[in-house]
C-alpha positions, 0 to 999 in steps of 0.5 A, a space after each residue: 555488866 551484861 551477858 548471854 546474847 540472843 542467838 544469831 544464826 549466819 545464813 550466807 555471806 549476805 544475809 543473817 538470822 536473828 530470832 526476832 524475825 522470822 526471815 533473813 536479814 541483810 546490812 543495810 544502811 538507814 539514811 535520814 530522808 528515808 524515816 526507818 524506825 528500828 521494829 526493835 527500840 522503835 526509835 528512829 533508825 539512821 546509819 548502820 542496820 539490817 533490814 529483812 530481804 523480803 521486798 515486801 516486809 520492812 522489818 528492821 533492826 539497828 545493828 546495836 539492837 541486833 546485838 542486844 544481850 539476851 540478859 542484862 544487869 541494869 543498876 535500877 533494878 538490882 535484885 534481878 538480872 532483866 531478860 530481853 523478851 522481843 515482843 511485851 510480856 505476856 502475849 499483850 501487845 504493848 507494856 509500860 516502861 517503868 522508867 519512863 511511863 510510856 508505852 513500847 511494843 518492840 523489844 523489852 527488858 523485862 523481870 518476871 518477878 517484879 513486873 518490871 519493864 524498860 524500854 531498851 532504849 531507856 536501858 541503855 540512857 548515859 548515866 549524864 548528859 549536857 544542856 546548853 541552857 543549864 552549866 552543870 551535867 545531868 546525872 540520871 537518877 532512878 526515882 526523883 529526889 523528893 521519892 519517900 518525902 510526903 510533904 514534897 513533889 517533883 516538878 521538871 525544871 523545863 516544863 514545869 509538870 510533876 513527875 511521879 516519884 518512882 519515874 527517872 529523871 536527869 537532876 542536878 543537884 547543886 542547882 536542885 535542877 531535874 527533867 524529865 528523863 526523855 521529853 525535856 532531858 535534850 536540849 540544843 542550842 539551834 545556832 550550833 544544830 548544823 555543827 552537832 548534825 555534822 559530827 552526827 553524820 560523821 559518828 553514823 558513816 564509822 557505825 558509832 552511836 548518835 548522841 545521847 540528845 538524838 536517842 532521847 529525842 528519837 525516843 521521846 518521839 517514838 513515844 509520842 507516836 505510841 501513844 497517839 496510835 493508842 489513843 486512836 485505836 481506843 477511839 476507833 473501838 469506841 466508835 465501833 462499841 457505839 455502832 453496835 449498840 445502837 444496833 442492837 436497840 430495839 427498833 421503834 415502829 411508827 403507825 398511821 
């Protein structure tokens, strides 16, 4: 359940305003070749979209991010509505998804009260998805099975890493088979890849959403790049930490 949108302002047959940016936008269409990258969920932006009419500026906005609700209810988070902020809270400049542990710094629903934070892309994950290689559907569960179990830890069936109980994982619970939510809840089978690209492209050409593999995929790596760029600038700061010291040490004078 969901209401209240952010408000959206019509400008012109060619061009709206959305409060996320601060110049009009028009419809465009992403091709894959181009690898546009939504400024909202800053996933991987194919097919239906806006794209700003500044030459120089490339902000861009899948047309379901456009559509966002300003408020929503999201069943991991039940005792408070989560509002969509358009950029981290609290004027930082990036935040932490409780749902998945990776770092955002486009859109974001968020509570105020609890510190709470999702991905907008997490928030909208199908509630199950199929892999190829395993005969029962995923169910997404917002903590792991073994939460609350202090003799007990979770590991993903796929990578075999441990997952923090409080993260959210796809899980079968016949097979006591679970993934991590993004990184390894996507599979597909490499012999029917072109057929599922087909079908994509089809579902992209009507404006329908990709597959739920394809968002997890776009969203696990718009995470990884996050994260790398955040590594670097620690790097880089580092460095620049390290110049300035070794600048301000006192210079030795040498005699003859």
């Amino acid at each position: 359940m969901a209401s209240r949108k952010p408000k959206v302002k019509s400008i012109n047959r060619q061009s709206v305003r959305h409060p996320s940016h601060s110049h009009p936008l028009r419809v465009f269409k992403a091709k894959e070749d181009d690898e546009n990258v939504c400024s909202g969920c800053e996933l991987e932006l194919i097919g239906q979209a806006f794209k700003c009419t500044k030459s120089e500026c490339d902000y861009l906005l899948h047309k379901s991010c456009f559509d966002l609700p300003g408020e929503t209810h999201h069943k991991s988070h039940q005792d408070h509505p989560l509002t969509l902020l358009l950029s981290p809270p609290n004027d930082e400049s990036v935040y932490t998804c409780n749902a998945c542990d990776q770092y955002g710094s486009g859109f974001v629903y968020h509570c105020s009260n609890c510190k709470y934070n999702l991905h907008v892309g997490c928030a909208s994950l199908p509630e199950a998805i199929e892999r190829e290689d395993h005969e029962h559907p995923l169910i997404l569960l917002y903590s792991t099975p073994s939460k609350g179990r202090e003799d007990t830890i979770f590991t993903c069936s796929t990578c075999e890493d441990t997952i923090p109980e409080d993260l959210w994982v796809y899980y079968c619970k016949d097979c006591d088979y679970g993934t991590y939510v993004n990184s390894c809840a996507a599979y597909e089978d490499q012999e029917s890849n072109g057929e599922e690209e087909e079908e994509e492209d089809e579902e992209e050409d009507e404006g329908e959403a990709s597959s739920p593999a394809s968002r997890i995929k776009s969203l696990m790596k718009a995470q990884d790049e996050m994260a790398a760029m955040k590594l670097e600038a620690r790097i880089m700061n580092d460095a620049r930490n390290a110049a300035l010291d070794l600048w301000d040490q006192p210079k030795r004078r040498y005699y003859w």
